[in-house]
C-alpha positions as CSV (number, residue, x, y, z in Angstrom):
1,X,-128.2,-150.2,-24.1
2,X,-131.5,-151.8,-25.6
3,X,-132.6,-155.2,-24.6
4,X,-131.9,-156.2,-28.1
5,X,-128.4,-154.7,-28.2
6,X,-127.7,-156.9,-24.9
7,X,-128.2,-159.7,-26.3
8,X,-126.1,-159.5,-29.3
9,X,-123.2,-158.7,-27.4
10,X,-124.2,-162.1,-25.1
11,X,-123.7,-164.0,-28.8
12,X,-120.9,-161.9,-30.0
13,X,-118.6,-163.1,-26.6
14,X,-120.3,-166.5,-27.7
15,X,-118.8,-166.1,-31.2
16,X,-115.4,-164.3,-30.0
17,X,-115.2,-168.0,-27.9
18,X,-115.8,-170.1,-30.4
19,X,-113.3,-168.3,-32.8
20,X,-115.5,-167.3,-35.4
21,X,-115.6,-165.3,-38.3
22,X,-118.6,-162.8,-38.1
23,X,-119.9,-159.1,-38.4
24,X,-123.2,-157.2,-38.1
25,X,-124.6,-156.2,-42.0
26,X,-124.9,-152.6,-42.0
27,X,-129.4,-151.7,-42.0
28,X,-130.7,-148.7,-43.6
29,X,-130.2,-147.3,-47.2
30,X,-127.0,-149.4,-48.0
31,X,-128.1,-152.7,-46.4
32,X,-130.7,-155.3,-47.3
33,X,-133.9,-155.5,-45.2
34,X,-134.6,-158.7,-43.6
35,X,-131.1,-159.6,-43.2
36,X,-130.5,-161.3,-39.6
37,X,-128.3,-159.0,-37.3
38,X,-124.9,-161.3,-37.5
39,X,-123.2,-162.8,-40.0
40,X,-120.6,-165.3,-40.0
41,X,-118.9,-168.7,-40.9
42,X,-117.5,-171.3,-38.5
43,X,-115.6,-174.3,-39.6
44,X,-116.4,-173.9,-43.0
45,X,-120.1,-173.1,-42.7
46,X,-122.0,-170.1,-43.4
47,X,-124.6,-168.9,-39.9
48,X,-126.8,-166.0,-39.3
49,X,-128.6,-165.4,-36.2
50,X,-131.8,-162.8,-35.8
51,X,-131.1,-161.4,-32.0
52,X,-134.6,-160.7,-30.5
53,X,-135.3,-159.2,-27.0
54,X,-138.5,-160.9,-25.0
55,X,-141.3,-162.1,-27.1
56,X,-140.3,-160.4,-30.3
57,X,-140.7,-162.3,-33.0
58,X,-139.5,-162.0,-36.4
59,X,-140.8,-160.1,-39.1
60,X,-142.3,-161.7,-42.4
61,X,-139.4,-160.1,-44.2
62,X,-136.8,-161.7,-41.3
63,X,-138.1,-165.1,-41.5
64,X,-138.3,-165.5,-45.5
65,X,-134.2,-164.2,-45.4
66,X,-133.8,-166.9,-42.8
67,X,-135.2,-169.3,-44.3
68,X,-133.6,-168.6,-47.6
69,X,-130.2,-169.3,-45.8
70,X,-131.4,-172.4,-44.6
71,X,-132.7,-173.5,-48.2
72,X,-129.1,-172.5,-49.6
73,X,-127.3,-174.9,-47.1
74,X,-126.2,-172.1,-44.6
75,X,-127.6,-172.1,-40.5
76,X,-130.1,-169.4,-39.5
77,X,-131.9,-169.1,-36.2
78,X,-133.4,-167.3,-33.4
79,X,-132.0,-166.4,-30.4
80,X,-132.9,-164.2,-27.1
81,X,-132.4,-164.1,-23.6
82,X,-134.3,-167.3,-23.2
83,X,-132.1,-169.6,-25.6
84,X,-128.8,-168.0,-25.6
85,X,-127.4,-171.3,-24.5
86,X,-128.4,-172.8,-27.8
87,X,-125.6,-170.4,-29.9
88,X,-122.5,-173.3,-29.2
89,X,-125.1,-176.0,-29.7
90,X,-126.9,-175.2,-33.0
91,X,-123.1,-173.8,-34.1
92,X,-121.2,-177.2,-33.0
């Protein structure tokens, strides 16, 4: 399993906690690029978190999807090993 793939299925058990609704966008030639890698609503709002291993960042493409969630009233963030706490926080 990568790093990256660990920590998405840290925030999916998050997710499966907190009851929410979610799902991974399928990438590649049916998906759209830049999309974060979950999906989901909880009570009521729409959320999409980028999973990142280390020091990755996100690409140009990843940030301007985020931050047309944000701008469109929906949550979209970061997270890796480092804030993985911050799932049920920003979420709540």
């Amino acid at each position: 399993m990568t790093p990256e793939a660990k920590v998405k299925k840290k925030v999916k058990a998050q997710l499966d906690l907190l009851g929410a609704y979610y799902f991974s966008p399928q990438a590649g030639i049916y998906g759209r690029a830049g999309v974060p890698d979950i999906v989901g609503c909880l009570g009521g709002r729409f959320f999409a978190i980028e999973c990142k291993a280390g020091s990755n960042t996100t690409t140009a493409l990843q940030y301007k999807e985020i931050m047309k969630i944000s701008a469109a009233g929906g949550i979209a963030f970061v997270i890796n090993e480092m804030n993985l706490d911050m799932v049920e926080r920003i979420l709540k």
